[in-house]
Structures are given as structure tokens and as C-alpha cells.
N, C-alpha and C positions, 0 to 999 in steps of 0.2 A: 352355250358354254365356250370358254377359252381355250383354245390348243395350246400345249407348250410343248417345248423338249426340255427334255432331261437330260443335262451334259452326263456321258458318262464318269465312273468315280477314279477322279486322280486324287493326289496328295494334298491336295486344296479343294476344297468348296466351292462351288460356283452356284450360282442362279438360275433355274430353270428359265427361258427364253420364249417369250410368245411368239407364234407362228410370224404374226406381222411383221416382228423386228428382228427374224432372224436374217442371218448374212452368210456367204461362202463362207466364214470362218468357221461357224457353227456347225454348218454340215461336216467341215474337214473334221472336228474333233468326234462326230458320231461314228467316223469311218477309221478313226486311230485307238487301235484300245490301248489300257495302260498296259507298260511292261515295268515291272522292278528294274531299277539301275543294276547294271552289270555287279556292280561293287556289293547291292545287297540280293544277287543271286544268286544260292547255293550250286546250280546249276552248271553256273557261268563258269571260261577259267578266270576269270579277273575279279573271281568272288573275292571278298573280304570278310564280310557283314554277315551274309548269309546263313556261312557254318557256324555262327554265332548264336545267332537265333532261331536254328532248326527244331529246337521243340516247338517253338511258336504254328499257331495254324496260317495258311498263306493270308487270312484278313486279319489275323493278329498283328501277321510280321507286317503288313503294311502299315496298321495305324501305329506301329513302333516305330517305324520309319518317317511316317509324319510326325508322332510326338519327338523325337531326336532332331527332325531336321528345325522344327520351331522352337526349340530347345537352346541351338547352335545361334537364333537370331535375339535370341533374348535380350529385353530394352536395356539391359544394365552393361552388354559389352558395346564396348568400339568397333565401328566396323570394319579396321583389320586384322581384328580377335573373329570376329563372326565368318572374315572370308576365310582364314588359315584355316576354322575349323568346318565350315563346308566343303572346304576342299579337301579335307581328311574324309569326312564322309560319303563321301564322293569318290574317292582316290582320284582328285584331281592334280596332283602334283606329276612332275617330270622325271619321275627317280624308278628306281629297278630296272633289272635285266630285261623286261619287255618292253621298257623306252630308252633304256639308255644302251651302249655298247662301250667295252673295255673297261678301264679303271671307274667311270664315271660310272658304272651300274654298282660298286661296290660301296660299301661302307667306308667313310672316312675318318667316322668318329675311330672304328676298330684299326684302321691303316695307321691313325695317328698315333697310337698306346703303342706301338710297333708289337700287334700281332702280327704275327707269323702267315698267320691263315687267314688275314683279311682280305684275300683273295678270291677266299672261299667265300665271303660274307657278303652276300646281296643284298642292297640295300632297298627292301622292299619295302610297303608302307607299314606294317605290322614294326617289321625291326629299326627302322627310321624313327620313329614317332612313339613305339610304346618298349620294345625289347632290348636294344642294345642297348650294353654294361652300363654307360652312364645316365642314360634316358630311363631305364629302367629303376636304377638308386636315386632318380630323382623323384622319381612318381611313387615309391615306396615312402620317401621322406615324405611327400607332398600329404600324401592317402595317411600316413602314420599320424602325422599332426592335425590333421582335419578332424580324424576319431577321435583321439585326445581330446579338443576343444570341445566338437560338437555330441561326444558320447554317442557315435555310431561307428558301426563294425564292417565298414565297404572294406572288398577285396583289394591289395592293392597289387595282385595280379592280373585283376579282369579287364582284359584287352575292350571287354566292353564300354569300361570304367576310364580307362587312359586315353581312348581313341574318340571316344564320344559322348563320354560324360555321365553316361547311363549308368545313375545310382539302382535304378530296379525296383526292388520292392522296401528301399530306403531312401527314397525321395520323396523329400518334405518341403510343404509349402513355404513353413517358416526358414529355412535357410537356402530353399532354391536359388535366390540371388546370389548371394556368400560363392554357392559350391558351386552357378556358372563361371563365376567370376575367379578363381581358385583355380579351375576348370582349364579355363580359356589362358589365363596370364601363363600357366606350366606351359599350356601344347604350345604356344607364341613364344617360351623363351625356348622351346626346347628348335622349333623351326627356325628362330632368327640363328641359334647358332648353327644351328645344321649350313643355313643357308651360307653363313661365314667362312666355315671350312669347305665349304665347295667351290668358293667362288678366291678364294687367297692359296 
């Protein structure tokens, strides 16, 4: 009989490996176990995700975390629809008080309205991208019309819903295209202008 190894289980699938043609890389991955991204560990301080999905059990929240992140590369977006939104999943962006220092860690959509207390207003990845005043009335218009059309009743509070697209237990085959695509064009227009006011 044939010896193989079993990679252990990350986010992706791999192919169990016969003895013969395994290589130092192989062994490196039997000696690295998986860990959740920061971003989806309750755990962590640099959760996000996490406190999201804590009813989940930790092999539930994993495969949530693989069906989101395959989700995010769906053949129907452009790939700089699918980078903005991995890197929302990820908290791969430059922004907040724990990357950035002074004015540039705040909010500027809030500094702009000339609040008062936009100083108080960190511009974290939750209020960046799903909470602040005008990001927030967009993703309500957005989510409001979508149910209209497609006669479904998504939240259009769920940070889970704005940040990652995760309809939940109203995700359907027949308009999954439609609602990445809906998806992806909001959190792109809502980042290109973010990105506009920070950089003018």
C-alpha cells in the first residue's frame, strides 16, 4: 500500500501527497497548524468578524469563513471589486487609530458635515465601510431596493450584510450573481470615495 500525508485543514483543499513526492514544503505545512485571521478572532483585539459569528461553533465559523472568502472572488466581479472586498474581510486596509496617528485616524466623511465631534470619530473598519451617517443611508437604500425587487427581507443593519455580503439563511442560488454584484459595486463606491477624501 501507498503512504500519503494528509495536509492538515486550512481554508482551501489540498491533495493528500504520496511519500515519494513529498518535499520540505510539505513537511513545513504538517508543522504549522491553522490559526483564524486576527480579524475573524473573537479572541483577538483586532477582531472584527469574530464577535459576529460567536454563536457559530469554531468548525462552523471556519467553513463561514471559507464560504465568505469564495464568495468575495465570485466569477461575476472585477478583480478590483474582489480586492476592496478581501481586504474588508481581512481588515486589510490602512485606516483606524491602531494604524494610523492624529487627524488621519479619524473620520473624514464625519469632519466633512462639520461635526463637532469628529474628533471623537475613529475611523475604524466597522464605521468606514458600514456605520457612518452617509455609508450607512447608502446600504439602507441599497438593502431597501434589493427586497423590493427580489421580495426578500435582508437586514439592512447587519454589519454582517454591508461588510461581507453574507445574506445568511437568504441566500439563493438564483440571484447570488445579482446580490454579489449589488454587493461589491456599493462597498467600491463607498471605498473609492472614502479614498477621495483622504487623499484631497
Amino acid at each position: 500500500s501507498e503512504l500519503i500525508m494528509e495536509p492538515p485543514p486550512t481554508l482551501s483543499s489540498k491533495w493528500p501527497t504520496s511519500l515519494e513526492k513529498m518535499r520540505v514544503r510539505h513537511i513545513k505545512t504538517l508543522r504549522a497548524p491553522f490559526h483564524l485571521p486576527r480579524a475573524w478572532d473573537e479572541t483577538s483585539k483586532d477582531d472584527h468578524f469574530g464577535k459576529l459569528y460567536a454563536d457559530l461553533t469554531p468548525a462552523r465559523r471556519t467553513a463561514k469563513l471559507r464560504e465568505v472568502m469564495t464568495d468575495l472572488r465570485h466569477p461575476a466581479l472585477e478583480p478590483r471589486y474582489s480586492d476592496v472586498l478581501y481586504r474588508m474581510a481581512t481588515s486589510g486596509f490602512y485606516i483606524g487609530p491602531n494604524k494610523q496617528r492624529g487627524t488621519e485616524a479619524h473620520c473624514k466623511r464625519c469632519a466633512g458635515k462639520g461635526n463637532t465631534n469628529a474628533a471623537d470619530t475613529p475611523e475604524t473598519l466597522e464605521h468606514a465601510y458600514a456605520e457612518c451617517g452617509e455609508v450607512a443611508h447608502l446600504w439602507r437604500l441599497v438593502t431597501t431596493a434589493w427586497n423590493t425587487n427580489m421580495e426578500q427581507q435582508l437586514d439592512p443593519s447587519d454589519l454582517r450584510l454591508r461588510l461581507l455580503g453574507d445574506r445568511g439563511e437568504h441566500k439563493c442560488a438564483a440571484n447570488e450573481e445579482a446580490w454579489r454584484v449589488v454587493h461589491a459595486a456599493t462597498a467600491f463606491t463607498i471605498h473609492t470615495t472614502r479614498t477621495r477624501q483622504h487623499s484631497g
